[in-house]
C-alpha positions as CSV (number, residue, x, y, z in Angstrom):
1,X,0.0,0.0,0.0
2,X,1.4,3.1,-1.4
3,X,0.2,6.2,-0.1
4,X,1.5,10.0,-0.4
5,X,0.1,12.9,1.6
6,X,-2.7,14.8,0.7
7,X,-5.1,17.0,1.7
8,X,-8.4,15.9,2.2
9,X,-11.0,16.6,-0.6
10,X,-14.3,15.3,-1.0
11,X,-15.1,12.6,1.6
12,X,-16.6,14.5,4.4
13,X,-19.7,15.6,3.0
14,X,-21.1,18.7,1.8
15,X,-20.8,20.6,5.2
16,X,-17.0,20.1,4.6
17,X,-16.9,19.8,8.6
18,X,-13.1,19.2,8.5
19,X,-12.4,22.9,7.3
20,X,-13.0,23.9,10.8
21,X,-11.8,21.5,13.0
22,X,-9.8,22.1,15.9
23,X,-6.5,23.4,14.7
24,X,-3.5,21.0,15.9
25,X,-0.8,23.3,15.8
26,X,-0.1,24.2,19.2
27,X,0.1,20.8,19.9
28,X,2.1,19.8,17.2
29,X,4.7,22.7,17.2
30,X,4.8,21.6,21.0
31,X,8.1,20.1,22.7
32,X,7.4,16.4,24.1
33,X,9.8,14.9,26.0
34,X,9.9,10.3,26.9
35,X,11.5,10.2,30.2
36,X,10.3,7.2,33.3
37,X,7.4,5.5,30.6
38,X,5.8,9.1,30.5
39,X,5.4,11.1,27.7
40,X,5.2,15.0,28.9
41,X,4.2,18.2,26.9
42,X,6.8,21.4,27.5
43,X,4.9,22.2,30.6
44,X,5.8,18.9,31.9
45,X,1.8,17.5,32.3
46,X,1.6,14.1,31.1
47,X,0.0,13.3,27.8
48,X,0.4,9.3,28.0
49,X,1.1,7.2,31.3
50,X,2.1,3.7,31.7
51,X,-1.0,2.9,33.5
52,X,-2.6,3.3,30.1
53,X,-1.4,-0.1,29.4
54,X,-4.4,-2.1,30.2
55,X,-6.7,-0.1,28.2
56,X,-4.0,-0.5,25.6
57,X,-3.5,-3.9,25.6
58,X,-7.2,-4.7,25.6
59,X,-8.0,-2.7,22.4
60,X,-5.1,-4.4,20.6
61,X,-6.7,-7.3,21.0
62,X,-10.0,-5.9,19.7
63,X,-9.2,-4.5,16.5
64,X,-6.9,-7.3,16.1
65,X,-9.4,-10.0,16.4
66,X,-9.9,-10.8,12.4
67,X,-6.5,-10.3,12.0
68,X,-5.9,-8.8,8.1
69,X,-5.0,-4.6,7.7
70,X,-5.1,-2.9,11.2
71,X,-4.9,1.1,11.3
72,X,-3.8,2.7,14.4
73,X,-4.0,6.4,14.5
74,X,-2.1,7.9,17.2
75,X,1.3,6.4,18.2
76,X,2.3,7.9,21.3
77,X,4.2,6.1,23.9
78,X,3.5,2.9,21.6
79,X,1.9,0.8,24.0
80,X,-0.8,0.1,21.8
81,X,1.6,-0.6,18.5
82,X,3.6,-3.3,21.0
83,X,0.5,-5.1,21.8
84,X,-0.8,-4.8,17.9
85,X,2.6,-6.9,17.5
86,X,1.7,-9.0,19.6
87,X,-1.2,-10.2,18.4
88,X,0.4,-10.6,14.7
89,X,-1.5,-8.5,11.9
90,X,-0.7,-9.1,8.2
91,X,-0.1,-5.0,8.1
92,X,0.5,-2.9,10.9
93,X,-0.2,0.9,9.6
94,X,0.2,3.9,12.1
95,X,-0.6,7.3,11.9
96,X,1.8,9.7,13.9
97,X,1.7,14.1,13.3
98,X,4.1,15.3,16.0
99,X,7.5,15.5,15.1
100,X,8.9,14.3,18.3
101,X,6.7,11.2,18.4
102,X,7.9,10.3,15.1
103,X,11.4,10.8,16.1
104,X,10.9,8.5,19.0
105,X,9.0,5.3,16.3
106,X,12.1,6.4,13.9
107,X,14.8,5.4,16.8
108,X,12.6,2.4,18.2
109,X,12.8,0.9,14.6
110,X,9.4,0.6,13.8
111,X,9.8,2.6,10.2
112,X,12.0,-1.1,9.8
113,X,9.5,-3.4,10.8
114,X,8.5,-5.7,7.7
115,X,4.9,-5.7,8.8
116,X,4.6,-1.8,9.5
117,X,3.7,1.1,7.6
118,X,4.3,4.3,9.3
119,X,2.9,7.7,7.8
120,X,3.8,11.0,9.1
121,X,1.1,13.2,9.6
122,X,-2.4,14.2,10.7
123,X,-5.0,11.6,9.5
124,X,-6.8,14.5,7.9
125,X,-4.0,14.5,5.6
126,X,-4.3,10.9,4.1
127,X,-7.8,9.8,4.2
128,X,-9.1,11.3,1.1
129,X,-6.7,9.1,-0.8
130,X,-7.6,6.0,1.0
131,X,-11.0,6.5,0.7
132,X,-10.4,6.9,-3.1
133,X,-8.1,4.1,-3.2
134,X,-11.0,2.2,-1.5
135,X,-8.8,1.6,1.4
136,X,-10.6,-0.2,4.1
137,X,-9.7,-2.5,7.1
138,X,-10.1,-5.1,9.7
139,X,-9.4,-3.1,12.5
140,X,-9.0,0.6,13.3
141,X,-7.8,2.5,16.7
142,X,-8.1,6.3,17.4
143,X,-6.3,7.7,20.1
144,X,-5.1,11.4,19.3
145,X,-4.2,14.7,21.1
146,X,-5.9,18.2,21.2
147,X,-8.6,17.6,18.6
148,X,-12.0,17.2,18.4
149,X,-13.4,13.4,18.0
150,X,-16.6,14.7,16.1
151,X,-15.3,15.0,12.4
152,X,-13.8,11.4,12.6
153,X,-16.6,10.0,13.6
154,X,-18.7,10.8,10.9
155,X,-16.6,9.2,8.2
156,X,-15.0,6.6,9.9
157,X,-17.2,3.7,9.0
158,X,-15.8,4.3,5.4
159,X,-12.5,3.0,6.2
160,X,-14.2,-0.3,8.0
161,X,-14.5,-3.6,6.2
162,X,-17.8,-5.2,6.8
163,X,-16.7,-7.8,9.3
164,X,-14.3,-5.2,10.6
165,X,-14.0,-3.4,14.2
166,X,-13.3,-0.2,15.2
167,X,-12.6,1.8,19.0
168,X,-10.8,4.3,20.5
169,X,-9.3,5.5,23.9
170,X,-13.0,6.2,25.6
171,X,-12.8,9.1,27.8
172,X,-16.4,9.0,29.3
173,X,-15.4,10.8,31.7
174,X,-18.6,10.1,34.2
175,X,-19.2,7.1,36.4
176,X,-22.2,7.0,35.2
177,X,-21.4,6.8,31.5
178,X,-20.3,4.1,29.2
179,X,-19.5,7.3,26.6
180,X,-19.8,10.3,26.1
181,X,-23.6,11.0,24.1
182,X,-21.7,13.1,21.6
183,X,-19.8,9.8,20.6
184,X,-22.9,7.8,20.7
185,X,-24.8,9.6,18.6
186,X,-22.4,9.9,16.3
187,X,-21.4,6.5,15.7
188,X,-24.4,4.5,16.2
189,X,-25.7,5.8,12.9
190,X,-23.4,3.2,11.2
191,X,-21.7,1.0,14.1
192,X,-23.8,-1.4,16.8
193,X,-21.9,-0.6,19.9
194,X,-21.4,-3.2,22.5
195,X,-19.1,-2.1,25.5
196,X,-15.9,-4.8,27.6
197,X,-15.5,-3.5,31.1
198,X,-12.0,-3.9,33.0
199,X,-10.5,-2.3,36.3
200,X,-8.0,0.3,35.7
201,X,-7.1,-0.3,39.2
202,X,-5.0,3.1,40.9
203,X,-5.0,5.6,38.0
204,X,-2.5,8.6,39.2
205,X,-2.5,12.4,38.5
206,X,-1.4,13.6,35.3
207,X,-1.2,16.9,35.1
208,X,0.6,19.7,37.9
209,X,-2.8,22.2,37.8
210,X,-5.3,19.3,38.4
211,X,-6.8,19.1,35.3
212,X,-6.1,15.5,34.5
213,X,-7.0,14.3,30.9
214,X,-8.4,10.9,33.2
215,X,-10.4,11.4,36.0
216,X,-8.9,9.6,38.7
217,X,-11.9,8.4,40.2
218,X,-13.2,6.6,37.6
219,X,-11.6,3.1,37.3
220,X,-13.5,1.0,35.1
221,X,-13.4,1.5,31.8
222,X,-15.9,1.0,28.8
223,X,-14.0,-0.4,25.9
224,X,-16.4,0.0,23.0
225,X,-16.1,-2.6,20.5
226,X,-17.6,-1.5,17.3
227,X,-19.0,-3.4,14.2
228,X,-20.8,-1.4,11.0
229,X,-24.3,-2.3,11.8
230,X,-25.7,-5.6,9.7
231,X,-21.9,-6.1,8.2
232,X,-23.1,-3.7,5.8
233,X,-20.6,-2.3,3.3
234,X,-20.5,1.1,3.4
């Protein structure tokens, strides 16, 4: 699979929705820093922990399940990439923008891993072509920074093959929630959603001024595992 960058063109509808989302570059003209399985932003708040791992290795092992093409979007401390290893795709593609991330996957090896494609950039910038090369796979992950879910969601189940699954790091941020309504409304157009709950067990602070991106209260989490709805193609 050969694929360039590009911007995206005509896949998102006629409300082009994408022409206003949340702008990255903050984020991505940011300074991150790996140091003690943490990966910290220049104002040394966390923006991945270790005890991530369990959600991590849990939705490997979802999107993995039919085994074929996976697409993880959102590399980061590459928890989720180690455990997608694990579990032994036929093609391992990843998605990475920041500069320093990529740095980090360039050093690790993964650009020489005979099962891995990695692409640098947003996903914005490739999805148009894969949607025109007609593109599609047996597992997807979304985990990104600073950037609203909304505009994925609404295209996503183009990128799913009919027997394929898709989920993402579920913030639902209340006890009371399995996700967040803005998600479920969303994505249950095209997806049934069924929900694996796990302890996260002691989840710590992440960030100096309190405002965790995790609640630490909240330890059980709702991995949704996603499926188009009747296998249909879409």
């Amino acid at each position: 699979m050969k694929v360039q960058q590009t911007q995206p063109k005509n896949i998102y509808g006629k409300s082009n929705k994408l022409a206003t989302y949340f702008s990255q570059k903050p984020y991505l003209q940011s300074k991150l820093t790996y140091t003690n399985d943490i990966l910290l932003d220049e104002e040394g708040n966390a923006v991945m922990m270790e005890w991530e791992k369990i959600i991590m290795k849990a939705q490997a092992k979802t999107i993995c399940k039919n085994g074929g093409t996976v697409l993880n979007i959102g590399f980061g401390m590459g928890y989720i990439d180690t455990y997608i290893q694990e579990n032994k795709p036929d093609l391992h593609v990843i998605i990475e923008p920041h500069p320093d991330v990529w740095a980090k996957m360039t050093s690790d090896g993964w650009l020489d891993k005979p099962n891995v494609i990695c692409m640098f950039g947003k996903w914005q910038d490739f999805f148009d072509q894969l949607y025109q090369a007609g593109i599609k796979f047996d597992g997807l992950y979304y985990d990104t920074w600073d950037e609203e879910q909304e505009p994925f969601n609404d295209i996503v189940h183009n990128f799913i093959k009919p027997s394929g699954v898709f989920t993402f790091f579920n913030n639902h941020r209340f006890e009371n929630l399995q996700m967040v309504p803005v998600n479920v409304d969303a994505l249950s157009v095209n997806f049934d959603i069924k929900f694996e709950t796990f302890d996260l067990g002691e989840v710590p602070q992440q960030h100096k001024d309190g405002r965790n991106y995790w609640d630490p209260k909240l330890t059980t989490y709702h991995n949704p595992i996603m499926s188009l709805k009747n296998n249909k193609d879409a």
